[in-house]
Jmol script that loads the backbone (N, CA, C; Angstrom):
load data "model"
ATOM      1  N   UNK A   1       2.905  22.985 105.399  1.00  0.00           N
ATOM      2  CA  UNK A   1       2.399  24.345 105.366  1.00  0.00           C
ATOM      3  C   UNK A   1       2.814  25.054 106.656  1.00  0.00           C
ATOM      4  N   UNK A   2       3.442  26.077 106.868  1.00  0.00           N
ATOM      5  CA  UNK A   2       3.802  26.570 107.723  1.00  0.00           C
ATOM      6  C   UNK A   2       3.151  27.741 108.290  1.00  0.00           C
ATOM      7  N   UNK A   3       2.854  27.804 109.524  1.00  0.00           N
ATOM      8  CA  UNK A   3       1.986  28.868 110.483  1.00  0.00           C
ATOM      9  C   UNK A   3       2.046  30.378 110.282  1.00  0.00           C
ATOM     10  N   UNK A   4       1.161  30.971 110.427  1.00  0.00           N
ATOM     11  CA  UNK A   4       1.592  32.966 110.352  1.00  0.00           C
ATOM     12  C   UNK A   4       2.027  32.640 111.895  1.00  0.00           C
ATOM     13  N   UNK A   5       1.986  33.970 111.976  1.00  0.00           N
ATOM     14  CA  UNK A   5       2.665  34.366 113.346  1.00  0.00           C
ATOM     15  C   UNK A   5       1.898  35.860 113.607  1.00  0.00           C
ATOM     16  N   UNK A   6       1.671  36.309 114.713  1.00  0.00           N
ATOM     17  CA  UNK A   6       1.042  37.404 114.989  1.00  0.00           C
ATOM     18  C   UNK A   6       2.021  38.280 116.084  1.00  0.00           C
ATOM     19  N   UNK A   7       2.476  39.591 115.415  1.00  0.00           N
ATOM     20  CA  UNK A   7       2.897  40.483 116.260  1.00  0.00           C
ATOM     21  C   UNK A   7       1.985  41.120 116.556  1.00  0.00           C
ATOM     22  N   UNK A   8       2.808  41.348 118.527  1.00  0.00           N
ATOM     23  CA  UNK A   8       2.026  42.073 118.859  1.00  0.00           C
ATOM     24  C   UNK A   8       2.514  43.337 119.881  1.00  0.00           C
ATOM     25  N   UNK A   9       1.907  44.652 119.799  1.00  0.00           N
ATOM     26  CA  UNK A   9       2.658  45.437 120.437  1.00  0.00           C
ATOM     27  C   UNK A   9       2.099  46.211 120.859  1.00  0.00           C
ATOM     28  N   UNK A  10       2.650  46.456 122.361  1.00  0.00           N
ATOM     29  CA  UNK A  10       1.852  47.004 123.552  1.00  0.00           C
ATOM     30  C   UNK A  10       2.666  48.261 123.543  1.00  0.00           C
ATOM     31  N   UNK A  11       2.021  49.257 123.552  1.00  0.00           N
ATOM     32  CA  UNK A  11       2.969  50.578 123.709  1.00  0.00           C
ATOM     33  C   UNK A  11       2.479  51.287 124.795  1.00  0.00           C
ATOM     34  N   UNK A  12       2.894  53.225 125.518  1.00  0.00           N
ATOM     35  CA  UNK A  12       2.840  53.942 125.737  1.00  0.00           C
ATOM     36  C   UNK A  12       3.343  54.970 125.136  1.00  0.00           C
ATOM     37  N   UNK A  13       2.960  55.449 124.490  1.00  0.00           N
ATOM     38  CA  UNK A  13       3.246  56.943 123.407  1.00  0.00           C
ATOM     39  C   UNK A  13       3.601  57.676 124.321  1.00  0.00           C
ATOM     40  N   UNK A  14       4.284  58.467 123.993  1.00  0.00           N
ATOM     41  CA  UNK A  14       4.710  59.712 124.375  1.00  0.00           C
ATOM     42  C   UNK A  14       3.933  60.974 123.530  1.00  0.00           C
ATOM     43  N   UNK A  15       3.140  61.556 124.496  1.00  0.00           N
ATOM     44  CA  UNK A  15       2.415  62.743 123.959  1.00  0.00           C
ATOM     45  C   UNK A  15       2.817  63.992 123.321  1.00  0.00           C
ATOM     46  N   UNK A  16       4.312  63.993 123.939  1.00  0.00           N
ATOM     47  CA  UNK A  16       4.861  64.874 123.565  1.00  0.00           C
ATOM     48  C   UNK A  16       5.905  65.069 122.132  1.00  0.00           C
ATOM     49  N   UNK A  17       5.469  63.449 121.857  1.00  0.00           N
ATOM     50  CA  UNK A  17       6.661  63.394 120.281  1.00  0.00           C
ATOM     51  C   UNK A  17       5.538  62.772 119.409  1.00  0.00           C
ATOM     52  N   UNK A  18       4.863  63.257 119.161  1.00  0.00           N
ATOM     53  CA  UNK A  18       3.511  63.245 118.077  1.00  0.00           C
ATOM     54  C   UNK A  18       4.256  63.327 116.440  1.00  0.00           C
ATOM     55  N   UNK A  19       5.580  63.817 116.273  1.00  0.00           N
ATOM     56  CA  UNK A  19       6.000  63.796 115.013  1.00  0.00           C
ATOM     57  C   UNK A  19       6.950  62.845 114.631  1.00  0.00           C
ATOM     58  N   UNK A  20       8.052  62.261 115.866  1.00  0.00           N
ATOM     59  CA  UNK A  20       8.360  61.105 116.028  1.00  0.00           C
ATOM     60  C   UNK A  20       7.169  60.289 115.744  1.00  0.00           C
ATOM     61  N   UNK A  21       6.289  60.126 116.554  1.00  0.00           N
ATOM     62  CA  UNK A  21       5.491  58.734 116.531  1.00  0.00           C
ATOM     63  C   UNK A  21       5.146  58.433 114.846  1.00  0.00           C
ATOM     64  N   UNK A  22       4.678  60.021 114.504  1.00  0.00           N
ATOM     65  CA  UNK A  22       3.977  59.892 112.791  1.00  0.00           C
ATOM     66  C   UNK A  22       5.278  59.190 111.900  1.00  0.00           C
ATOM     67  N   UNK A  23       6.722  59.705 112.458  1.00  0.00           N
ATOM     68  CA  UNK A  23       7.732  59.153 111.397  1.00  0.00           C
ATOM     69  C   UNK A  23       8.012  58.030 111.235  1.00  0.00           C
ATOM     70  N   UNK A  24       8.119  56.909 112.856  1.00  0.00           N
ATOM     71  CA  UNK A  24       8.323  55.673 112.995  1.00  0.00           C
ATOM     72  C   UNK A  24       7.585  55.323 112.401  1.00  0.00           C
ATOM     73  N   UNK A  25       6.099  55.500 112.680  1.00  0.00           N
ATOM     74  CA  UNK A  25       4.865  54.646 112.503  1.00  0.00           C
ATOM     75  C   UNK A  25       5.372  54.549 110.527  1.00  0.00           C
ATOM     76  N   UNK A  26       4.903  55.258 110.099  1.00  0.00           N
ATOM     77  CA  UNK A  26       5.202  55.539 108.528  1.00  0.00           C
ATOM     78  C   UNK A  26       6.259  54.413 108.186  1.00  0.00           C
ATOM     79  N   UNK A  27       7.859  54.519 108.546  1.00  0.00           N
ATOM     80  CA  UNK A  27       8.045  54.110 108.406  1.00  0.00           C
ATOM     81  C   UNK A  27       8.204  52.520 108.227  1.00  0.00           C
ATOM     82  N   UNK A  28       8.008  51.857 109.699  1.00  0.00           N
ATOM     83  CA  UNK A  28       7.861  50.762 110.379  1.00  0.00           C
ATOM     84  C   UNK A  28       7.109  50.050 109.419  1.00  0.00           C
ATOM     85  N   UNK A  29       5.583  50.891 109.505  1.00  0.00           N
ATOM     86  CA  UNK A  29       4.869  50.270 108.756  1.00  0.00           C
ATOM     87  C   UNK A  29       5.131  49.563 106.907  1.00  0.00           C
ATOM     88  N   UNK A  30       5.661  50.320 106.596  1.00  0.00           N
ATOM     89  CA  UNK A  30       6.086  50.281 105.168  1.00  0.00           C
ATOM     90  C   UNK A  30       7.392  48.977 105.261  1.00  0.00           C
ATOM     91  N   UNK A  31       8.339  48.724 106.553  1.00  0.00           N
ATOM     92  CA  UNK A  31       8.970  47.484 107.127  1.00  0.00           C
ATOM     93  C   UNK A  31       8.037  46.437 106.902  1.00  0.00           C
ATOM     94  N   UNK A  32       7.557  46.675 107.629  1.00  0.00           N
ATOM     95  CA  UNK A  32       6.359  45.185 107.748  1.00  0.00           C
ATOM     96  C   UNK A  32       5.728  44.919 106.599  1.00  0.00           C
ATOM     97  N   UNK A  33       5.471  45.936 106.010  1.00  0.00           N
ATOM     98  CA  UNK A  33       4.356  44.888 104.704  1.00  0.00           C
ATOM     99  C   UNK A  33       5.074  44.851 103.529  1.00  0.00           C
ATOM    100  N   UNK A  34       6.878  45.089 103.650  1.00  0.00           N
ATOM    101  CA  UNK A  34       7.344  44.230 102.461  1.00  0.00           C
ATOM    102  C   UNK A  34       7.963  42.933 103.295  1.00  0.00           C
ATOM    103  N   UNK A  35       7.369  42.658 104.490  1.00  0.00           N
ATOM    104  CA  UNK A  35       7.726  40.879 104.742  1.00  0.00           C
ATOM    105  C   UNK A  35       6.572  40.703 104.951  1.00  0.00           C
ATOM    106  N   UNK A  36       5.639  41.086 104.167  1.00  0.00           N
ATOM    107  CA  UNK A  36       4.360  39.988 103.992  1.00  0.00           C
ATOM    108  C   UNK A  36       3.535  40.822 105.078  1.00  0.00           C
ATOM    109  N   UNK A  37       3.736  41.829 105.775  1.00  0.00           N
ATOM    110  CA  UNK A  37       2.654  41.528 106.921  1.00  0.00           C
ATOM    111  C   UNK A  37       1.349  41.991 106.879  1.00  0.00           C
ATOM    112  N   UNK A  38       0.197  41.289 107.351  1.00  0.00           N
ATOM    113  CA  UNK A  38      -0.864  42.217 106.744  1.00  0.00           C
ATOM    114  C   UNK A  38      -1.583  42.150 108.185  1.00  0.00           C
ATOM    115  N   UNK A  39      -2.063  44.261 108.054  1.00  0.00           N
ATOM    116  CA  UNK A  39      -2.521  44.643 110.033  1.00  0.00           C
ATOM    117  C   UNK A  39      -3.549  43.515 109.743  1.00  0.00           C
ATOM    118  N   UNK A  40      -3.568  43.458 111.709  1.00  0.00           N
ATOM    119  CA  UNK A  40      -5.108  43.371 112.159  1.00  0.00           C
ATOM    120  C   UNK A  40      -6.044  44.008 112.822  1.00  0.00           C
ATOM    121  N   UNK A  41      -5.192  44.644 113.361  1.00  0.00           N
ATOM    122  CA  UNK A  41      -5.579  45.875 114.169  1.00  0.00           C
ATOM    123  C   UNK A  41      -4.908  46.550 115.014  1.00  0.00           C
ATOM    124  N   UNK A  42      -5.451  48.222 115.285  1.00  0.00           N
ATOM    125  CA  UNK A  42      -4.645  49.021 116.224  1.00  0.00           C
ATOM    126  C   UNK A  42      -5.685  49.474 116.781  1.00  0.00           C
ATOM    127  N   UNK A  43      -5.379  49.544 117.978  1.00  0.00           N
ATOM    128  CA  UNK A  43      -6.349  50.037 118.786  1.00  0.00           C
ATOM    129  C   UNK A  43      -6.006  51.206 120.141  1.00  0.00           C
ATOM    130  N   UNK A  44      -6.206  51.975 120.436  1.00  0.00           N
ATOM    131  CA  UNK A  44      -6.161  53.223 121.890  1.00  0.00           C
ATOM    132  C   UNK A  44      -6.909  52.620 123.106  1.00  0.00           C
ATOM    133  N   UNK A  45      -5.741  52.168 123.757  1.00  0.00           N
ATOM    134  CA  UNK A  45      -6.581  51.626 125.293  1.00  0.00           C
ATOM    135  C   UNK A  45      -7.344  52.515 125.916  1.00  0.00           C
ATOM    136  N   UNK A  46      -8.448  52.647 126.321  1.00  0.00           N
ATOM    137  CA  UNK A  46      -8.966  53.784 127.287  1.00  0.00           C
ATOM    138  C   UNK A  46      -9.058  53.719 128.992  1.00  0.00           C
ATOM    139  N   UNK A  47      -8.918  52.336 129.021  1.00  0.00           N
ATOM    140  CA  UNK A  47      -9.248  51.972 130.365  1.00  0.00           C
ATOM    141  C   UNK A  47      -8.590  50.793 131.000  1.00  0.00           C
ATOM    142  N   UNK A  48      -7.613  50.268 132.098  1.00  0.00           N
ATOM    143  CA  UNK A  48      -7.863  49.284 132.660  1.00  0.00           C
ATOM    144  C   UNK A  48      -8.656  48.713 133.546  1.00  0.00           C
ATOM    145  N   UNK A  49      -8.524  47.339 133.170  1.00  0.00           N
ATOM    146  CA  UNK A  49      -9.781  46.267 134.264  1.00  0.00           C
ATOM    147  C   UNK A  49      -9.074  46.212 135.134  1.00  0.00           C
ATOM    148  N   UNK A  50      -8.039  45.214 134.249  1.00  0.00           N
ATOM    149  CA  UNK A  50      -7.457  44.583 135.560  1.00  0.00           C
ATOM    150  C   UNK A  50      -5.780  45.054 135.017  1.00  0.00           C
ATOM    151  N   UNK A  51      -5.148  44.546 136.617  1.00  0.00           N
ATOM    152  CA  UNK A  51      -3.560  44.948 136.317  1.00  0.00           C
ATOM    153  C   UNK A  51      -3.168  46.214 136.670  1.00  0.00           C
ATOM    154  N   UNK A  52      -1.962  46.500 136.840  1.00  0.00           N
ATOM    155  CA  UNK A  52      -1.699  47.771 137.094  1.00  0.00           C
ATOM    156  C   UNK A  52      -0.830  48.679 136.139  1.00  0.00           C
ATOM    157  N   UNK A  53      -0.661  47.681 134.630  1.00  0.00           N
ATOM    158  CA  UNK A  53       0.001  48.318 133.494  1.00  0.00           C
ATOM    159  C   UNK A  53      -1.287  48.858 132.640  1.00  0.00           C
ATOM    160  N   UNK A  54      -0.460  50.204 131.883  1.00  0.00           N
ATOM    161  CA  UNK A  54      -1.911  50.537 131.069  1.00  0.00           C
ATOM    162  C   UNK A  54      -1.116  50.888 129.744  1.00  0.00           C
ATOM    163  N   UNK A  55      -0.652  50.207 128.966  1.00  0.00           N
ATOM    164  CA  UNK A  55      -0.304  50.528 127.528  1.00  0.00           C
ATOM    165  C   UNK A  55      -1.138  51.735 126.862  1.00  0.00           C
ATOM    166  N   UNK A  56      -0.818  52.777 126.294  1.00  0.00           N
ATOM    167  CA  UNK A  56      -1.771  53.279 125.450  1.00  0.00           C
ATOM    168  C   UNK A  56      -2.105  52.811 124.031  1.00  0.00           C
ATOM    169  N   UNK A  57      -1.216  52.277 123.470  1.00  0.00           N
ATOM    170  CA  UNK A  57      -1.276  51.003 122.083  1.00  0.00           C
ATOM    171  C   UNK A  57      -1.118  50.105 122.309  1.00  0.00           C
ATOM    172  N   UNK A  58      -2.275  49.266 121.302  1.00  0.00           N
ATOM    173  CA  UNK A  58      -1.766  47.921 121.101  1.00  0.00           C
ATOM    174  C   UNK A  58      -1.651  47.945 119.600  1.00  0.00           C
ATOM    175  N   UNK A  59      -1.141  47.132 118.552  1.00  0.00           N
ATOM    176  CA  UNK A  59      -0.647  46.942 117.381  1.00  0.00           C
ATOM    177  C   UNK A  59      -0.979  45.316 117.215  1.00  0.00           C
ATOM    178  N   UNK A  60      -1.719  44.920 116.059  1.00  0.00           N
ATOM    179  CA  UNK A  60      -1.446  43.458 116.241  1.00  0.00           C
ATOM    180  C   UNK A  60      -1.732  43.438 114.385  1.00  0.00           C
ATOM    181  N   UNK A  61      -0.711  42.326 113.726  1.00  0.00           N
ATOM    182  CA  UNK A  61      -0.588  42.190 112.841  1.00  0.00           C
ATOM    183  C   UNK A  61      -0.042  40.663 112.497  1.00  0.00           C
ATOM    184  N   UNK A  62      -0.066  40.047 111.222  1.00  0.00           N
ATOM    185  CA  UNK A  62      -0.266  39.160 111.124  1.00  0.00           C
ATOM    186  C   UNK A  62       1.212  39.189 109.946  1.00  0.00           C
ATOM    187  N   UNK A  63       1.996  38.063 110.529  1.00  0.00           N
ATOM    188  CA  UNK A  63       3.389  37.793 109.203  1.00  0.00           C
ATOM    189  C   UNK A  63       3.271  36.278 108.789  1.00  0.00           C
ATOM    190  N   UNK A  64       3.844  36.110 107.637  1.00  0.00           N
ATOM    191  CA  UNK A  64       4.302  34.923 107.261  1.00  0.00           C
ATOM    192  C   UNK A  64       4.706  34.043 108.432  1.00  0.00           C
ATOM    193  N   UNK A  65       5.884  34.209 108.666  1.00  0.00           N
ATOM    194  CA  UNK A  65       6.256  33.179 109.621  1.00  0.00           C
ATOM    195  C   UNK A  65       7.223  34.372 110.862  1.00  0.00           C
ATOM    196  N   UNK A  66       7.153  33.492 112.043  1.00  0.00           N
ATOM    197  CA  UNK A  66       8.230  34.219 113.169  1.00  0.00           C
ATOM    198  C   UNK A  66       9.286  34.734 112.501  1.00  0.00           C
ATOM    199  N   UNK A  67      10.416  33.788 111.950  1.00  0.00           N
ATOM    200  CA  UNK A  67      11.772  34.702 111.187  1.00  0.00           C
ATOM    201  C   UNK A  67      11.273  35.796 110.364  1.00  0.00           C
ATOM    202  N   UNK A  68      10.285  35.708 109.674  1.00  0.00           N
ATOM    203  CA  UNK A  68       9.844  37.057 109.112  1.00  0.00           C
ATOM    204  C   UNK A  68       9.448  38.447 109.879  1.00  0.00           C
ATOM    205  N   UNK A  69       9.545  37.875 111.437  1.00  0.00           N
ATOM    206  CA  UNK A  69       9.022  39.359 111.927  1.00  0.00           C
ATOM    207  C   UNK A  69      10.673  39.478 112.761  1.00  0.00           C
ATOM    208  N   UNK A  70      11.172  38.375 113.086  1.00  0.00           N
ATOM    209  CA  UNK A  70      12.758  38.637 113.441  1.00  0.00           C
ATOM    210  C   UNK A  70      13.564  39.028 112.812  1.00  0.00           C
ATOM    211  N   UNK A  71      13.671  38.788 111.332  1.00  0.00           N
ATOM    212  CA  UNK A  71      14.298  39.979 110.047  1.00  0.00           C
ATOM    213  C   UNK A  71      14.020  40.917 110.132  1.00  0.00           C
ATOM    214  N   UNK A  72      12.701  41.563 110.419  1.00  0.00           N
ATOM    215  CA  UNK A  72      12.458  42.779 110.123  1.00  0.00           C
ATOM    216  C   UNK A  72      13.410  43.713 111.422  1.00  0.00           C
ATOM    217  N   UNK A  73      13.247  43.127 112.656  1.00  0.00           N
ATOM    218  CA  UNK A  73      13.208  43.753 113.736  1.00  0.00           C
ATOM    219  C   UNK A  73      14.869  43.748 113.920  1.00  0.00           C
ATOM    220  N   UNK A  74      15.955  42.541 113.354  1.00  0.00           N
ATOM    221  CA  UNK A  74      16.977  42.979 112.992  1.00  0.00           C
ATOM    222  C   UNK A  74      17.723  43.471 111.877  1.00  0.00           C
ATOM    223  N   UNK A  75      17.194  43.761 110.908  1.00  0.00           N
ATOM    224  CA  UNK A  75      17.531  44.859 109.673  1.00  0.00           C
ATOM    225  C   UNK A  75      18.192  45.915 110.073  1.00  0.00           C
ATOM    226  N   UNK A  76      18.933  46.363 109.243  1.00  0.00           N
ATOM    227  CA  UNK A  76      19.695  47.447 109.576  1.00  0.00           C
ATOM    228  C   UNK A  76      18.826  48.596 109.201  1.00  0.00           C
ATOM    229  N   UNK A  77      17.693  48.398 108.186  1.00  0.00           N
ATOM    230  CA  UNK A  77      17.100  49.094 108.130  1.00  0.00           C
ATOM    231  C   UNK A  77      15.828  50.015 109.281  1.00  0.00           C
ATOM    232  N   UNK A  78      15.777  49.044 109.950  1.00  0.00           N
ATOM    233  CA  UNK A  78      14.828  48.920 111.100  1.00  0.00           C
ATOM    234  C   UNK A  78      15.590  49.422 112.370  1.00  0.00           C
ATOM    235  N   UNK A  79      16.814  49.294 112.300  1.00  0.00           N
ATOM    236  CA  UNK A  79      17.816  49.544 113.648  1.00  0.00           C
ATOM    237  C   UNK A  79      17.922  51.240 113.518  1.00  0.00           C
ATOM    238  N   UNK A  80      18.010  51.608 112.447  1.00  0.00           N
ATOM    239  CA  UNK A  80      18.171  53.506 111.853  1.00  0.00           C
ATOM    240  C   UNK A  80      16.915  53.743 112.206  1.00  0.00           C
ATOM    241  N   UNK A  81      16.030  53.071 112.384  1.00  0.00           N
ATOM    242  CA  UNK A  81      14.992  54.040 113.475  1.00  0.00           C
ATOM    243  C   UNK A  81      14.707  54.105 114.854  1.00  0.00           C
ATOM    244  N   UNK A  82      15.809  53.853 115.323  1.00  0.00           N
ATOM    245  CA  UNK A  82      16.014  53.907 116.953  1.00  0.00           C
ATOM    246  C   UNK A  82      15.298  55.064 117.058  1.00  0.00           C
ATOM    247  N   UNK A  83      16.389  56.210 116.879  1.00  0.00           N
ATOM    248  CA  UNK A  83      16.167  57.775 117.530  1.00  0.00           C
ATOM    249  C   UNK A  83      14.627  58.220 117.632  1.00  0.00           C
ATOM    250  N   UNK A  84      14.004  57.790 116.372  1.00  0.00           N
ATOM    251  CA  UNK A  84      12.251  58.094 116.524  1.00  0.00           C
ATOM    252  C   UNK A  84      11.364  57.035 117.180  1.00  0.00           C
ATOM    253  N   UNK A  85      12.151  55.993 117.161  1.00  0.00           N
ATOM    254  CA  UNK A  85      11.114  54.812 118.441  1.00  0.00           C
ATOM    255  C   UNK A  85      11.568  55.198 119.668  1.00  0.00           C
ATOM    256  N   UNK A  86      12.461  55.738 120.051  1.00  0.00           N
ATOM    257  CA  UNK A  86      12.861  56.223 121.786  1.00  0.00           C
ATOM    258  C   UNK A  86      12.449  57.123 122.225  1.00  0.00           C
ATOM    259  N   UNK A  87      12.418  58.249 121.060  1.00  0.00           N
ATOM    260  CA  UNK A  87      11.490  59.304 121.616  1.00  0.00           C
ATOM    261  C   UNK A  87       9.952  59.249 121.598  1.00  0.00           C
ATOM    262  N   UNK A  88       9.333  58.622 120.614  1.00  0.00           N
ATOM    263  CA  UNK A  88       7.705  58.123 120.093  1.00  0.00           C
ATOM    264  C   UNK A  88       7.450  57.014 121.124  1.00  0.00           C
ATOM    265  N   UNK A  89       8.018  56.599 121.735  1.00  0.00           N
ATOM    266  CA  UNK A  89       7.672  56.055 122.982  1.00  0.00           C
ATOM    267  C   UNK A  89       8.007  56.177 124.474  1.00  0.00           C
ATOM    268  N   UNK A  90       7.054  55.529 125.263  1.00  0.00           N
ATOM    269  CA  UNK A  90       7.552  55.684 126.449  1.00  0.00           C
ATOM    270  C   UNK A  90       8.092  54.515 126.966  1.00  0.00           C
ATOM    271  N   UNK A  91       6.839  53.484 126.637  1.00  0.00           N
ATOM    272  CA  UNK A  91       7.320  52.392 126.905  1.00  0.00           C
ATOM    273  C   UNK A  91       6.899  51.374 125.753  1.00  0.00           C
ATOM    274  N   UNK A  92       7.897  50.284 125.124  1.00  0.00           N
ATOM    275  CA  UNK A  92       7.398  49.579 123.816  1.00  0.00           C
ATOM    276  C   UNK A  92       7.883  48.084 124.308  1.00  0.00           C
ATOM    277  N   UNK A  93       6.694  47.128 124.222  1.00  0.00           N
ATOM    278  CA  UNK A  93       7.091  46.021 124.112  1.00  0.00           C
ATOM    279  C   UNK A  93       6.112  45.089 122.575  1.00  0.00           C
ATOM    280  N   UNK A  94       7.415  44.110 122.265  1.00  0.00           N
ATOM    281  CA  UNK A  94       6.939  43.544 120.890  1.00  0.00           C
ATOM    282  C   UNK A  94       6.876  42.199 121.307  1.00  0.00           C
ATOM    283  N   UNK A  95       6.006  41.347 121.142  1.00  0.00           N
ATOM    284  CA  UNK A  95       5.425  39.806 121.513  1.00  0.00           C
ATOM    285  C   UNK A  95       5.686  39.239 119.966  1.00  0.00           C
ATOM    286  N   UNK A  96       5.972  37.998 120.075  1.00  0.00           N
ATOM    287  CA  UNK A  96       5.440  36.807 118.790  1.00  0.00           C
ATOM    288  C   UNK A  96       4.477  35.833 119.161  1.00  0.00           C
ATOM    289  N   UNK A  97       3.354  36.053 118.725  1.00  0.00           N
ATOM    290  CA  UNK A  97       2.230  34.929 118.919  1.00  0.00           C
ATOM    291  C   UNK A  97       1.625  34.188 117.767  1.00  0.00           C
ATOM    292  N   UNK A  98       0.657  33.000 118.365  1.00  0.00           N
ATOM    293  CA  UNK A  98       0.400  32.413 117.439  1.00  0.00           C
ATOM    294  C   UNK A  98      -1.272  31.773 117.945  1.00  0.00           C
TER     295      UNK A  98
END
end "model"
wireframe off; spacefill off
backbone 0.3
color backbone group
């Protein structure tokens, strides 16, 4: 039986591309849950404790297996949304956990 895998993704939005963010997101999302993925949650940081990074998103969702979230993320389909993830963000990092 083989393990899920949990993406996870720490962002900073860009405030100023609110229609980018709505297009990626839309899209992306509709990526992920034809490889199985089902959310777990999104959440709006409000505050740091500790550290001196402050993501304004986090994203965490749950896939089949790791290659299932590494297909997605190299698809060609997924690569044609550069232009709205560069501007819809400021700063984006994507984790594989378990």
């Amino acid at each position: 039986m083989s393990e899920t895998s949990i993406l996870i993704v720490n962002a900073v939005v860009n405030p100023a591309e609110a229609a980018a963010l709505e297009q990626y997101s839309t899209q992306v999302t509709a990526l992920f849950k034809a490889a199985g993925a089902t959310p777990l949650g999104r959440y709006r940081l409000i505050e740091p404790v500790l550290g001196d990074r402050h993501p304004t998103l986090v994203v965490m969702m749950e896939f089949p297996s790791d290659q299932a979230i590494r297909e997605v993320f190299a698809s060609e389909t997924y690569q044609q949304l550069t232009p709205e993830r560069e501007k819809a963000f400021e700063t984006l990092e994507v984790f594989i956990a378990r």
